[in-house]
PDB file of N, CA, C and O in Angstrom:
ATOM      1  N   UNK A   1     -20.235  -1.246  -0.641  1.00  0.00           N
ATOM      2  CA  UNK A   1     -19.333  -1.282   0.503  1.00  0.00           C
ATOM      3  C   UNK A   1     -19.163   0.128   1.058  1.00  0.00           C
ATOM      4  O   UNK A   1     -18.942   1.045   0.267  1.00  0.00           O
ATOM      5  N   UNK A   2     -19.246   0.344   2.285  1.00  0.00           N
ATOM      6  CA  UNK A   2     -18.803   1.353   2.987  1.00  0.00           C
ATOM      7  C   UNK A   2     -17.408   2.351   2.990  1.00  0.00           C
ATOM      8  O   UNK A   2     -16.291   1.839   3.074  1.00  0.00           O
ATOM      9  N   UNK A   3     -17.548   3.439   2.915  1.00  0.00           N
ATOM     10  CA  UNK A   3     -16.380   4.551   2.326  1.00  0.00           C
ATOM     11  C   UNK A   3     -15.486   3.768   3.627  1.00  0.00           C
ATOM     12  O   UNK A   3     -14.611   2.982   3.262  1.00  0.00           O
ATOM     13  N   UNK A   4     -15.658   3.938   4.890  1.00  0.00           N
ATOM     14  CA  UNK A   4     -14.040   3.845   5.494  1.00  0.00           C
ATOM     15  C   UNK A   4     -14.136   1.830   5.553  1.00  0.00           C
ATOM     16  O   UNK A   4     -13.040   1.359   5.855  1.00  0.00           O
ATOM     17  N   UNK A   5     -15.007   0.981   5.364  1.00  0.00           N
ATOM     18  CA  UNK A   5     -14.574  -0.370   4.906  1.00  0.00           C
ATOM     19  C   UNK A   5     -14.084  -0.428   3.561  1.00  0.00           C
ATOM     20  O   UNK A   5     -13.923  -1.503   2.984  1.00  0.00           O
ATOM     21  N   UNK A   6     -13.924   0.304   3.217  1.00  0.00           N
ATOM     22  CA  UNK A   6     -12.987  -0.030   1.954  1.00  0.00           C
ATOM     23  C   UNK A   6     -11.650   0.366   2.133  1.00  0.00           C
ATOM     24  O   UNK A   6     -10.715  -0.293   1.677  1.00  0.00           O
ATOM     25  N   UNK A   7     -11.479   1.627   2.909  1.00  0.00           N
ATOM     26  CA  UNK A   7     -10.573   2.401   3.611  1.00  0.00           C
ATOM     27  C   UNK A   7      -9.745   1.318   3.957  1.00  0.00           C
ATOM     28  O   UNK A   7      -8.599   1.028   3.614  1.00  0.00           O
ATOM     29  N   UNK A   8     -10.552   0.783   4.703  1.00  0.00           N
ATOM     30  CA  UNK A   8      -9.939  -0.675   5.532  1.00  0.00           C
ATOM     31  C   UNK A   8      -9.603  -2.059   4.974  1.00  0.00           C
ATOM     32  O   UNK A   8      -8.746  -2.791   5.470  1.00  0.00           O
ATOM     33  N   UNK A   9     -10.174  -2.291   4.148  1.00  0.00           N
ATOM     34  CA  UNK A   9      -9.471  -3.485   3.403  1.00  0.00           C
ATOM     35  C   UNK A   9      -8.397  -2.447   2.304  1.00  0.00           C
ATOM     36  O   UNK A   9      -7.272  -2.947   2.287  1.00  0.00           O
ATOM     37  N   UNK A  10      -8.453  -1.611   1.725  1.00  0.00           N
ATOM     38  CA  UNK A  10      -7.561  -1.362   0.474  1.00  0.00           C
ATOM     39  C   UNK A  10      -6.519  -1.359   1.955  1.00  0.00           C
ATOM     40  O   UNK A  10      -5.707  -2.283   2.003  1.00  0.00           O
ATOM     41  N   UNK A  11      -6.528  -0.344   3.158  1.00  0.00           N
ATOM     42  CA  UNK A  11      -5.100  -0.959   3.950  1.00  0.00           C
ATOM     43  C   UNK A  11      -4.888  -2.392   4.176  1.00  0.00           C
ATOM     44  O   UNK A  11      -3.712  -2.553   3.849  1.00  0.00           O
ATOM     45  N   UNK A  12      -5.167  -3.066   4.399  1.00  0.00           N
ATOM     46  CA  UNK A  12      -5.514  -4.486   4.550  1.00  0.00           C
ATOM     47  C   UNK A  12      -4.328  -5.264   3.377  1.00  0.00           C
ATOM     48  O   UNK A  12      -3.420  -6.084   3.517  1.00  0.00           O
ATOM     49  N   UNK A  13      -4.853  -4.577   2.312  1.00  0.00           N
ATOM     50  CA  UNK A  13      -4.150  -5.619   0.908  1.00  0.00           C
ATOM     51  C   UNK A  13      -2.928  -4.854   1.018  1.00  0.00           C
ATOM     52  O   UNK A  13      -1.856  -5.430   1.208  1.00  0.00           O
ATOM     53  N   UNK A  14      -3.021  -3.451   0.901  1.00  0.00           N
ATOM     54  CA  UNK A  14      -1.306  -3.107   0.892  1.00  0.00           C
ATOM     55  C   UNK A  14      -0.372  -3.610   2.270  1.00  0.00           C
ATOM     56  O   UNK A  14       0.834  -3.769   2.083  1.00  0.00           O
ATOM     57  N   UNK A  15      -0.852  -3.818   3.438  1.00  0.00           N
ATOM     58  CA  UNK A  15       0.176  -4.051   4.424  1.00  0.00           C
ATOM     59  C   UNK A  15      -0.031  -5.769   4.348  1.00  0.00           C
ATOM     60  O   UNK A  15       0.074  -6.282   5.462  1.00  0.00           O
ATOM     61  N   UNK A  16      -0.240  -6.503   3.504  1.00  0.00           N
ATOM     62  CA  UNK A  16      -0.110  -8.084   3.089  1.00  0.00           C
ATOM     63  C   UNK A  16       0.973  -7.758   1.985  1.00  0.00           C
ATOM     64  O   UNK A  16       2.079  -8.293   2.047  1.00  0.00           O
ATOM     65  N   UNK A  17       0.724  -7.085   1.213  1.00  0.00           N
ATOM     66  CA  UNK A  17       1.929  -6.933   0.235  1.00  0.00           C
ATOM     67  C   UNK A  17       2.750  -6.716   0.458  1.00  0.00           C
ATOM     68  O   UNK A  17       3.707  -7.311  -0.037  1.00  0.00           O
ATOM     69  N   UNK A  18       2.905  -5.651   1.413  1.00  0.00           N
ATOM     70  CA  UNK A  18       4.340  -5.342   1.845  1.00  0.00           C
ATOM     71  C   UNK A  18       5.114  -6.100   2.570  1.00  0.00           C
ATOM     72  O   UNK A  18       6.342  -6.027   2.540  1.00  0.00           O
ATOM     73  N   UNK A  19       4.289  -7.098   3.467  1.00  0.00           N
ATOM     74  CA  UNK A  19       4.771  -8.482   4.576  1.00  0.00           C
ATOM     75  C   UNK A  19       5.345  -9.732   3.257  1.00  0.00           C
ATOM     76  O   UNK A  19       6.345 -10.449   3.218  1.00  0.00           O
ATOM     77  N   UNK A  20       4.298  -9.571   2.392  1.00  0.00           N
ATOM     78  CA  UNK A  20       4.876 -10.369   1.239  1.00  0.00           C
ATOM     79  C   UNK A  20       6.296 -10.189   0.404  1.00  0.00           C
ATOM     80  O   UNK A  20       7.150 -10.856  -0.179  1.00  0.00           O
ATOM     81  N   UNK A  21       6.026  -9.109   0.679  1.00  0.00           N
ATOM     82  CA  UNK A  21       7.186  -8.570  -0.540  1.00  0.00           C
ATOM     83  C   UNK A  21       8.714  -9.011  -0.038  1.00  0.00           C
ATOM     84  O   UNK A  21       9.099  -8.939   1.129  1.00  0.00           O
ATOM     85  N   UNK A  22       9.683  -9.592  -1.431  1.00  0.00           N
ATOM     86  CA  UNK A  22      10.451 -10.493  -0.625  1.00  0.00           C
ATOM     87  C   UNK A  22      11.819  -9.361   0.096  1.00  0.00           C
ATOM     88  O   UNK A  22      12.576  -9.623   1.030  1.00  0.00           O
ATOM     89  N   UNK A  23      11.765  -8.411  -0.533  1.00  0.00           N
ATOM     90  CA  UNK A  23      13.087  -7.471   0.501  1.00  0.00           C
ATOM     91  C   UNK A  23      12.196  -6.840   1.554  1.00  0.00           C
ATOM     92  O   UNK A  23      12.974  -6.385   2.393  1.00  0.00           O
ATOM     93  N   UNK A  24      10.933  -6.585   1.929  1.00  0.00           N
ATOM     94  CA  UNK A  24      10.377  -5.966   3.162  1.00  0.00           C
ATOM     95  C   UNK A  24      10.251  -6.915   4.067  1.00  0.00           C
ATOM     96  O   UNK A  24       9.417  -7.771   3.773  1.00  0.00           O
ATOM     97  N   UNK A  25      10.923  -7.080   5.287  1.00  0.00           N
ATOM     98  CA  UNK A  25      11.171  -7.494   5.977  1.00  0.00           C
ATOM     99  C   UNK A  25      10.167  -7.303   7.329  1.00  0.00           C
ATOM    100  O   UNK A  25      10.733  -7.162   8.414  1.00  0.00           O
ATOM    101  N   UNK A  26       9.111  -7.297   7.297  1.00  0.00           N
ATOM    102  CA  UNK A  26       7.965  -6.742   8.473  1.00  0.00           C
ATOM    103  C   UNK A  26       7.148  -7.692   9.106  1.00  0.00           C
ATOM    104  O   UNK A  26       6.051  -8.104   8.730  1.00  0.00           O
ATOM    105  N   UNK A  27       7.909  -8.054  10.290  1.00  0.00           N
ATOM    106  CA  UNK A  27       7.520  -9.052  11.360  1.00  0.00           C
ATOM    107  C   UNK A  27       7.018  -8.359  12.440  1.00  0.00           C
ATOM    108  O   UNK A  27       7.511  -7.344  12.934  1.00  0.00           O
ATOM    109  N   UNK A  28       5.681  -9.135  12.914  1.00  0.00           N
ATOM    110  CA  UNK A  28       5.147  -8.332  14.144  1.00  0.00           C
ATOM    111  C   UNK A  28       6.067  -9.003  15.272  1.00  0.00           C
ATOM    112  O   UNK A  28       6.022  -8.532  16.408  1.00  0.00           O
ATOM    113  N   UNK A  29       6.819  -9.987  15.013  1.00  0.00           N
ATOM    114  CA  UNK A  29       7.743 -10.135  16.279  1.00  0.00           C
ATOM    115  C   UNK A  29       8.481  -9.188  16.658  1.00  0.00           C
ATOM    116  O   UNK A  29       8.605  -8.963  17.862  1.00  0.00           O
ATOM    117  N   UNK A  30       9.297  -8.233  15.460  1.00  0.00           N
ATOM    118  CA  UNK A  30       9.994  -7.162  15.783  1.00  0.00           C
ATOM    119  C   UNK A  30       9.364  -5.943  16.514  1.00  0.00           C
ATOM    120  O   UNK A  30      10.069  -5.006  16.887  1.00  0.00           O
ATOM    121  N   UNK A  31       8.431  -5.967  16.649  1.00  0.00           N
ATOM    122  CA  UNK A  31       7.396  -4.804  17.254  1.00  0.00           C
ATOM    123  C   UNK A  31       7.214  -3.990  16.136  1.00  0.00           C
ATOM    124  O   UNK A  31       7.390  -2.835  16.524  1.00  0.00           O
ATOM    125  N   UNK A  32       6.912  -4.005  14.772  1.00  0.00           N
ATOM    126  CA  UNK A  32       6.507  -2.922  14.170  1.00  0.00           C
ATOM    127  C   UNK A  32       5.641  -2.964  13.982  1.00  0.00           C
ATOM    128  O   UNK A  32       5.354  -4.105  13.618  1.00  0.00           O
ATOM    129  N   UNK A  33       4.376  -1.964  13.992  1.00  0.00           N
ATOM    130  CA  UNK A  33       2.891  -1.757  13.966  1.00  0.00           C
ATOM    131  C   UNK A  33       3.052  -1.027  13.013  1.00  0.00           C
ATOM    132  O   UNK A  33       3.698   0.014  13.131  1.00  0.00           O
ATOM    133  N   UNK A  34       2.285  -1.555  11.401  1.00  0.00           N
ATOM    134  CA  UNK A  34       1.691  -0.902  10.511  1.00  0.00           C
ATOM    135  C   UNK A  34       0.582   0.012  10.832  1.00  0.00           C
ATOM    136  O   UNK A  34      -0.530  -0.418  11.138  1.00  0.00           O
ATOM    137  N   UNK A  35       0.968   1.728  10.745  1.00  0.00           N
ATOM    138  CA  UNK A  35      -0.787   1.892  10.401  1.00  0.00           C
ATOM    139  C   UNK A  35      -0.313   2.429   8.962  1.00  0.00           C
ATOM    140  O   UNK A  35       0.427   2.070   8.046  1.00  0.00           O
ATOM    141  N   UNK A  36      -1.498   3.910   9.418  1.00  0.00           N
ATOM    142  CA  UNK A  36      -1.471   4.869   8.177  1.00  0.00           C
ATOM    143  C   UNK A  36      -0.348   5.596   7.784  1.00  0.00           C
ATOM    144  O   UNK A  36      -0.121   5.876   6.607  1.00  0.00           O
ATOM    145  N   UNK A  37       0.665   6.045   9.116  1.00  0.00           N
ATOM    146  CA  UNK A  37       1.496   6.786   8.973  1.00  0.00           C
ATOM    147  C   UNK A  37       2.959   6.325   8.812  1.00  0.00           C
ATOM    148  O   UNK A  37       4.076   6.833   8.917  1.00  0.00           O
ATOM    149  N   UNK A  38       2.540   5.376   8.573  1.00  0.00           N
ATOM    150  CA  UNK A  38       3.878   4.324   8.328  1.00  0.00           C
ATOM    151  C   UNK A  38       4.512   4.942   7.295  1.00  0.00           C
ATOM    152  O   UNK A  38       3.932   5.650   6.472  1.00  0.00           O
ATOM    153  N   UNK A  39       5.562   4.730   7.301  1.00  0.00           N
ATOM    154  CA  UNK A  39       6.469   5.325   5.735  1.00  0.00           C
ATOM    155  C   UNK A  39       7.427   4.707   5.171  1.00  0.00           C
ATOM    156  O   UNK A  39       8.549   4.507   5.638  1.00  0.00           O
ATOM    157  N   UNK A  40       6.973   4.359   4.058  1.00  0.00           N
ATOM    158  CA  UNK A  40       7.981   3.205   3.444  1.00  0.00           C
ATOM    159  C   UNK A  40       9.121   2.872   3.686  1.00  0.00           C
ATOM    160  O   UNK A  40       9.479   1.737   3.998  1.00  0.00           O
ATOM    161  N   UNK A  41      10.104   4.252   3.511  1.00  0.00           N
ATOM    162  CA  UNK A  41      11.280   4.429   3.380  1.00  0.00           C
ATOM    163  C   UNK A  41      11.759   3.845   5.021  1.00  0.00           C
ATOM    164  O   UNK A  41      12.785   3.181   5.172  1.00  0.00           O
ATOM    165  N   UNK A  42      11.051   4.130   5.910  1.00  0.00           N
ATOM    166  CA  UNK A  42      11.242   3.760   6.990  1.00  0.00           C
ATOM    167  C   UNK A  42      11.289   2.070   7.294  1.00  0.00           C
ATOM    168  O   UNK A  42      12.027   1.539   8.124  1.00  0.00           O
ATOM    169  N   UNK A  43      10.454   1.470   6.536  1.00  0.00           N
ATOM    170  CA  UNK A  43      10.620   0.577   6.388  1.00  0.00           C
ATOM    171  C   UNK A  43      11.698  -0.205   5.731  1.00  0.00           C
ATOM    172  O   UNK A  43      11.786  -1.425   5.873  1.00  0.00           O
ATOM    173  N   UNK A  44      12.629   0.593   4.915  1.00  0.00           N
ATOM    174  CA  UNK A  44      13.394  -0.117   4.160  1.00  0.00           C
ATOM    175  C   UNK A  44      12.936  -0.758   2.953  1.00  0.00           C
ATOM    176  O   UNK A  44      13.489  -1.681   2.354  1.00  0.00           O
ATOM    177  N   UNK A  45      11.557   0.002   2.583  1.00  0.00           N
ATOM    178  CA  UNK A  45      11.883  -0.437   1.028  1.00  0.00           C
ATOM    179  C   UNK A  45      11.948   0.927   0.076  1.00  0.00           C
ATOM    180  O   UNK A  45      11.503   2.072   0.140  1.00  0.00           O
ATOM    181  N   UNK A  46      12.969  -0.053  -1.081  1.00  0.00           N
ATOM    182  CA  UNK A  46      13.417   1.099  -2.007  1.00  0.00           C
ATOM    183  C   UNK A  46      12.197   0.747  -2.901  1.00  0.00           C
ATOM    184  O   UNK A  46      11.329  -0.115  -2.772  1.00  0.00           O
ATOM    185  N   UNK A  47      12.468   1.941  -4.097  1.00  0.00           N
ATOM    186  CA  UNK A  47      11.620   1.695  -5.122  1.00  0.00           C
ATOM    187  C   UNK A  47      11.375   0.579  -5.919  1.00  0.00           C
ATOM    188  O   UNK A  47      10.277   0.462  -6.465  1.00  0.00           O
ATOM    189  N   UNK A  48      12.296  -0.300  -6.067  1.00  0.00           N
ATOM    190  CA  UNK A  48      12.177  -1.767  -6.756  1.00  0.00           C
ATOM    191  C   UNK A  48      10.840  -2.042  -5.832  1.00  0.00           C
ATOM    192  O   UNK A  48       9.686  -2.179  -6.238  1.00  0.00           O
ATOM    193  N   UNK A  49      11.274  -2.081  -4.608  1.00  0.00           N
ATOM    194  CA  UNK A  49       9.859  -2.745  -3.765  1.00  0.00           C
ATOM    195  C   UNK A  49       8.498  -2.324  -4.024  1.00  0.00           C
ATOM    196  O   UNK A  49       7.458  -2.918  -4.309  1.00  0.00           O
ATOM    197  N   UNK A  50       8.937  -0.703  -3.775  1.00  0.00           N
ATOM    198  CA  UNK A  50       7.487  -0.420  -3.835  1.00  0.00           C
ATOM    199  C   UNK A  50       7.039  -0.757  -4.831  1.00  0.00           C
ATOM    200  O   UNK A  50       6.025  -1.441  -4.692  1.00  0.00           O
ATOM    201  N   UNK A  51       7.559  -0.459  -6.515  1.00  0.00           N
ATOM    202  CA  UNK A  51       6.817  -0.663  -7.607  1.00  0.00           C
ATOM    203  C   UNK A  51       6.378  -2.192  -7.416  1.00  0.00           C
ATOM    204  O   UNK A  51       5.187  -2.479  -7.530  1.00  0.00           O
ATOM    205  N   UNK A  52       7.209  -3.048  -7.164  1.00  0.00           N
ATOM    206  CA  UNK A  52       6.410  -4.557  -6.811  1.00  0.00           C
ATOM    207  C   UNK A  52       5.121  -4.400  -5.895  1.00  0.00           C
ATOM    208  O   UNK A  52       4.037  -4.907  -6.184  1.00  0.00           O
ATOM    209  N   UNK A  53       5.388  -3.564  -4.641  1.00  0.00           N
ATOM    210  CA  UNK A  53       3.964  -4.004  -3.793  1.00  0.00           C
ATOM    211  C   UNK A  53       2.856  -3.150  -4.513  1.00  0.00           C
ATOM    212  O   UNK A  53       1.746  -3.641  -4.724  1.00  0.00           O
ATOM    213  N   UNK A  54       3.178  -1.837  -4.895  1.00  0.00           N
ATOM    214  CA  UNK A  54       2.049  -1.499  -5.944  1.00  0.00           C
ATOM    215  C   UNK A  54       1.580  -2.521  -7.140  1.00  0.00           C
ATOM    216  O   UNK A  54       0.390  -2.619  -7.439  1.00  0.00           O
ATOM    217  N   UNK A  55       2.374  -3.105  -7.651  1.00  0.00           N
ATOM    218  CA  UNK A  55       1.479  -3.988  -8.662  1.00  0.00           C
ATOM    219  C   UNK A  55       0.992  -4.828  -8.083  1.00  0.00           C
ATOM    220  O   UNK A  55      -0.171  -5.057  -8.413  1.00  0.00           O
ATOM    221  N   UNK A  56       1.553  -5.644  -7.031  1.00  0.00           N
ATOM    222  CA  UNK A  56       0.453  -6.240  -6.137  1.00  0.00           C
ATOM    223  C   UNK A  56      -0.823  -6.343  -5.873  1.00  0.00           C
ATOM    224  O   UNK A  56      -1.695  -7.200  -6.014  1.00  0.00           O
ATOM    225  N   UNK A  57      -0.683  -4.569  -5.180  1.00  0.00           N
ATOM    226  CA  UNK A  57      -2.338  -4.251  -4.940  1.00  0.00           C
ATOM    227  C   UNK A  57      -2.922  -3.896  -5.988  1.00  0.00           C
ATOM    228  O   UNK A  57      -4.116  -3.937  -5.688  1.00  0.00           O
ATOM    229  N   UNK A  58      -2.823  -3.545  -7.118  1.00  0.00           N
ATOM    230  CA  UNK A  58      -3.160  -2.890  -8.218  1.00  0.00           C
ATOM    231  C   UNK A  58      -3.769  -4.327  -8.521  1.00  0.00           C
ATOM    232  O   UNK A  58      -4.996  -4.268  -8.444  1.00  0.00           O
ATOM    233  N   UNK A  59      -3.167  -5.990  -8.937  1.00  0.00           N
ATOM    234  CA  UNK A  59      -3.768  -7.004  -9.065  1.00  0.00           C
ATOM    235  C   UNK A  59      -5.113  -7.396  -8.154  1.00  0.00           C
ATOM    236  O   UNK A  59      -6.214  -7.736  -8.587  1.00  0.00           O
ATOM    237  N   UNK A  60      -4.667  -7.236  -6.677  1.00  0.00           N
ATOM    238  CA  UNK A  60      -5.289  -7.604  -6.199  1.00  0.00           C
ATOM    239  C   UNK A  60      -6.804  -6.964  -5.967  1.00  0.00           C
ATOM    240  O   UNK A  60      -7.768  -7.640  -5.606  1.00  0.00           O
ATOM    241  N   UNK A  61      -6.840  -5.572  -6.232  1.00  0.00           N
ATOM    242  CA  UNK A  61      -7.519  -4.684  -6.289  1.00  0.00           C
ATOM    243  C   UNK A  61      -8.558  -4.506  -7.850  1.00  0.00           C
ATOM    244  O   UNK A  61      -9.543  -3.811  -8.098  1.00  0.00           O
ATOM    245  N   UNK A  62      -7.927  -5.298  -8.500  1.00  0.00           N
ATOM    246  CA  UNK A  62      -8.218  -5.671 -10.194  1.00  0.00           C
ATOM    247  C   UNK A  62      -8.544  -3.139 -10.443  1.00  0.00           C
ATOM    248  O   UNK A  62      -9.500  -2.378 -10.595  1.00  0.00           O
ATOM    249  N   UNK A  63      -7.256  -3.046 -10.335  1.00  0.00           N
ATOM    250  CA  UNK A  63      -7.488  -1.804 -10.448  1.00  0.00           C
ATOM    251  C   UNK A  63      -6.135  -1.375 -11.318  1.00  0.00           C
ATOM    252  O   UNK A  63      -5.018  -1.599 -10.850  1.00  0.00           O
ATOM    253  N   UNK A  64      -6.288  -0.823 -12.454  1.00  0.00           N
ATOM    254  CA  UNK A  64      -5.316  -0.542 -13.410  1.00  0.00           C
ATOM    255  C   UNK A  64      -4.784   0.859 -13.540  1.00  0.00           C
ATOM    256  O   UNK A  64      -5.423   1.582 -14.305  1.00  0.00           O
ATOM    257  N   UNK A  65      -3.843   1.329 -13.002  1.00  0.00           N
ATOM    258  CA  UNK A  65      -3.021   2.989 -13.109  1.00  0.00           C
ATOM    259  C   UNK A  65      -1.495   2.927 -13.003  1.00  0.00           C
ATOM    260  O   UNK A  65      -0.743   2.114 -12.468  1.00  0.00           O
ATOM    261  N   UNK A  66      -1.274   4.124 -13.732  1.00  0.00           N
ATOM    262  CA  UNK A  66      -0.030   4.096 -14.179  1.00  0.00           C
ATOM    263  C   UNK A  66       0.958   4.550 -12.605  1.00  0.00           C
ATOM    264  O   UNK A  66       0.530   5.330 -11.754  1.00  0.00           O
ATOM    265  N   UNK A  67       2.264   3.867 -12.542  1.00  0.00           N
ATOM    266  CA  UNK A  67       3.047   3.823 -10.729  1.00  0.00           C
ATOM    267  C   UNK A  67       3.334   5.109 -10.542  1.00  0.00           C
ATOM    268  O   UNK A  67       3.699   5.390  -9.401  1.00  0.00           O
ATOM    269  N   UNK A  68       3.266   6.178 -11.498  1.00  0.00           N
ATOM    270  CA  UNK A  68       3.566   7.669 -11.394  1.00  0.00           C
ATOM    271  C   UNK A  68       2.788   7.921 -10.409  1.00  0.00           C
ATOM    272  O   UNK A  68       3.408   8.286  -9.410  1.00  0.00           O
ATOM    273  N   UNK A  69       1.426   7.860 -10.266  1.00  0.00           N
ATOM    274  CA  UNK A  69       0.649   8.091  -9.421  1.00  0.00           C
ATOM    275  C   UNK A  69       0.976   8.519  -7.873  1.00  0.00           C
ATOM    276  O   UNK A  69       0.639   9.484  -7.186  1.00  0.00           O
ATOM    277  N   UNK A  70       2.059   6.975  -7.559  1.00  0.00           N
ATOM    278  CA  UNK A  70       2.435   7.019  -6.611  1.00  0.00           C
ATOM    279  C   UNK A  70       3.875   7.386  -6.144  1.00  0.00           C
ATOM    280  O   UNK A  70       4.484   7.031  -5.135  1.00  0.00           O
ATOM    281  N   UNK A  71       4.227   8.168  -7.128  1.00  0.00           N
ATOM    282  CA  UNK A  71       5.246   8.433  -7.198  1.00  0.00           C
ATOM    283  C   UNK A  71       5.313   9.782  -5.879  1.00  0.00           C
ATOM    284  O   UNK A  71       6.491   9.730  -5.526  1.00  0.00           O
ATOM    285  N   UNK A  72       4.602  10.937  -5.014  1.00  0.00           N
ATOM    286  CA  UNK A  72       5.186  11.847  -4.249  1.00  0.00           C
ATOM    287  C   UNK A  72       4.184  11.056  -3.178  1.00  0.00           C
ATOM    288  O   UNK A  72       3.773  11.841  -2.324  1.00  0.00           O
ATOM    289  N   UNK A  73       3.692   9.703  -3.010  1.00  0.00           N
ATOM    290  CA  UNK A  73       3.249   9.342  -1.306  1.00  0.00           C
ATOM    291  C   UNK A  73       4.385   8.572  -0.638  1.00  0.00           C
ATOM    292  O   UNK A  73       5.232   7.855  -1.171  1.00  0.00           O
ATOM    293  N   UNK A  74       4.224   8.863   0.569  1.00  0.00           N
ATOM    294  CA  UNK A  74       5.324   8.972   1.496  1.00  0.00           C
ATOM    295  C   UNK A  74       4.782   8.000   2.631  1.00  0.00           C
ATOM    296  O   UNK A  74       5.662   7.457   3.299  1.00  0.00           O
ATOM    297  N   UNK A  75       3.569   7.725   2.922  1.00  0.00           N
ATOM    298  CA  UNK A  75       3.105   6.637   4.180  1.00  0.00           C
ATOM    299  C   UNK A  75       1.981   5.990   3.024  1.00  0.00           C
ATOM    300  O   UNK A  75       1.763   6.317   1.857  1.00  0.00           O
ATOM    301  N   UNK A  76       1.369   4.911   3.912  1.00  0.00           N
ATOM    302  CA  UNK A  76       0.488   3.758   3.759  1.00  0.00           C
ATOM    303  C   UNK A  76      -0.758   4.940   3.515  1.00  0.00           C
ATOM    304  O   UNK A  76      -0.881   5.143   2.307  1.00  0.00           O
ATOM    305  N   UNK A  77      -1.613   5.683   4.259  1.00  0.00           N
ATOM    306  CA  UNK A  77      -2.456   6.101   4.070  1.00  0.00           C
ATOM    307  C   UNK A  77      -2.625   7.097   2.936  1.00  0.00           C
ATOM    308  O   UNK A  77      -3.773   7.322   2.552  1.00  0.00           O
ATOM    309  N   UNK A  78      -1.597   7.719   2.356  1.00  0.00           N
ATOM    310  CA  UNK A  78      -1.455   8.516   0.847  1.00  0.00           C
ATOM    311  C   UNK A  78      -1.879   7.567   0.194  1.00  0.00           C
ATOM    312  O   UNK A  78      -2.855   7.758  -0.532  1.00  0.00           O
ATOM    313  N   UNK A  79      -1.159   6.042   0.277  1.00  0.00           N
ATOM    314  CA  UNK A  79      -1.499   5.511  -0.737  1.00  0.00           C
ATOM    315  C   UNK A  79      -3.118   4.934  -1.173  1.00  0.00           C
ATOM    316  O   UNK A  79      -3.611   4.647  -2.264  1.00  0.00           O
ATOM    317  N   UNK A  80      -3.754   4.918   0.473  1.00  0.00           N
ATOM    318  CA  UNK A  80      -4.973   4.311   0.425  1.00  0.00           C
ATOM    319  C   UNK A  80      -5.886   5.299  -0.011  1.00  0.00           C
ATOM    320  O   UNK A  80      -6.858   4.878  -0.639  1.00  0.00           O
ATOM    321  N   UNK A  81      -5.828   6.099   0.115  1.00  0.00           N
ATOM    322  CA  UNK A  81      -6.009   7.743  -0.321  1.00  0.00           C
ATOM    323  C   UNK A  81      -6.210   7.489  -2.189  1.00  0.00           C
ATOM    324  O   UNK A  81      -7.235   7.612  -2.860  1.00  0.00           O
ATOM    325  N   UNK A  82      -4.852   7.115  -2.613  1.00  0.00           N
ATOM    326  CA  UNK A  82      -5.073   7.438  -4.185  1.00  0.00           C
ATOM    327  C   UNK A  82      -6.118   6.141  -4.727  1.00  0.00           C
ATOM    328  O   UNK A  82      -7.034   6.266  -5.541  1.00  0.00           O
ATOM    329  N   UNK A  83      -5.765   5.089  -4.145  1.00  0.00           N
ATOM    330  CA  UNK A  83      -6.811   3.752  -4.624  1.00  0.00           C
ATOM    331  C   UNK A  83      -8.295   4.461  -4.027  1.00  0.00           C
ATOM    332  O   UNK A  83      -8.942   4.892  -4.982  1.00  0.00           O
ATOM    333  N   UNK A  84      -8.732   4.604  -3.195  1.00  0.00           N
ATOM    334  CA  UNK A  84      -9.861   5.306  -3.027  1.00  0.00           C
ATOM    335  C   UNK A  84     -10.719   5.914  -3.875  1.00  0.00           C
ATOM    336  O   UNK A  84     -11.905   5.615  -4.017  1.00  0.00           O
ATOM    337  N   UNK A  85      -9.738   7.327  -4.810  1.00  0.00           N
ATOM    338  CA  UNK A  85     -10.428   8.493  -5.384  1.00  0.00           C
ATOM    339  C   UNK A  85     -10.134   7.449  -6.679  1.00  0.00           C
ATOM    340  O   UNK A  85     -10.442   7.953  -7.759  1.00  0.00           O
ATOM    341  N   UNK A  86      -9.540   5.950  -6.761  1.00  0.00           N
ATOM    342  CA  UNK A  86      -9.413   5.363  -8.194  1.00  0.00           C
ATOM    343  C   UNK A  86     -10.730   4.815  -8.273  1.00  0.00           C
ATOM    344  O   UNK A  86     -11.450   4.970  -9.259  1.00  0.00           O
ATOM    345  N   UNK A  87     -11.078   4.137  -7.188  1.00  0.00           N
ATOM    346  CA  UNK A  87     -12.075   3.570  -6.825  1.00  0.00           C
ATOM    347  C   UNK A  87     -13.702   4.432  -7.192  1.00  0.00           C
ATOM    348  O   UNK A  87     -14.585   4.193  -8.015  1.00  0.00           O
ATOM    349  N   UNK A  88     -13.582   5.195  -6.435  1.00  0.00           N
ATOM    350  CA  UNK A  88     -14.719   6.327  -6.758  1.00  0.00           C
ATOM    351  C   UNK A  88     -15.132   6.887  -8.214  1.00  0.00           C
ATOM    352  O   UNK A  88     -16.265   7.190  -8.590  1.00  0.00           O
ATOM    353  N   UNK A  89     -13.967   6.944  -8.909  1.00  0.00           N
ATOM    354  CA  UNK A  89     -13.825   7.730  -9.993  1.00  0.00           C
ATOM    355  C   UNK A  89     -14.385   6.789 -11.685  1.00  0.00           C
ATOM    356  O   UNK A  89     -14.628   7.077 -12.857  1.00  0.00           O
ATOM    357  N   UNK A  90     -14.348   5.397 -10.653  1.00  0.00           N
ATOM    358  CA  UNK A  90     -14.646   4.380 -11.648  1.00  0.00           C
ATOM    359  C   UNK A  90     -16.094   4.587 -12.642  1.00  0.00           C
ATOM    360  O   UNK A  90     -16.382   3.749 -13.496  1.00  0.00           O
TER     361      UNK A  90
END
């Protein structure tokens, strides 16, 4: 698979998780457009969430690391960023 198609689905699975996730509240009726620079906190989720939508993608991704990882990213694309170099490193 291609470096930025993967780019693109690993965003793909995290902004399904986060629509999933039951306190993130992210309707395209409201006008919010996910990209890269999205930022959680902006979104309104706390850490309970995130650690849920990270295990999410971490399942869905069949990719196993400890949530520290993601412990100093701040938007969607940090995070696609660390699954990436997980990805690579395999």
């Amino acid at each position: 698979m291609e470096y930025a198609r993967e780019k693109s689905d690993i965003f793909e699975v995290i902004v399904t998780a986060i629509r999933e996730s039951s306190s993130a509240f992210i309707e395209p009726a409201l006008g919010i457009d996910l990209d890269g620079k999205t930022c959680f906190v902006d979104l309104g989720i706390n850490s309970i969430d995130y650690a849920e939508i990270m295990a999410i993608v971490m399942e869905r991704l069949d990719i196993d690391m400890p949530l520290e990882e993601f412990v100093n990213t701040n938007n969607i694309l940090e995070v696609v960023n660390i699954f990436i170099d997980k990805l690579y490193s395999r």
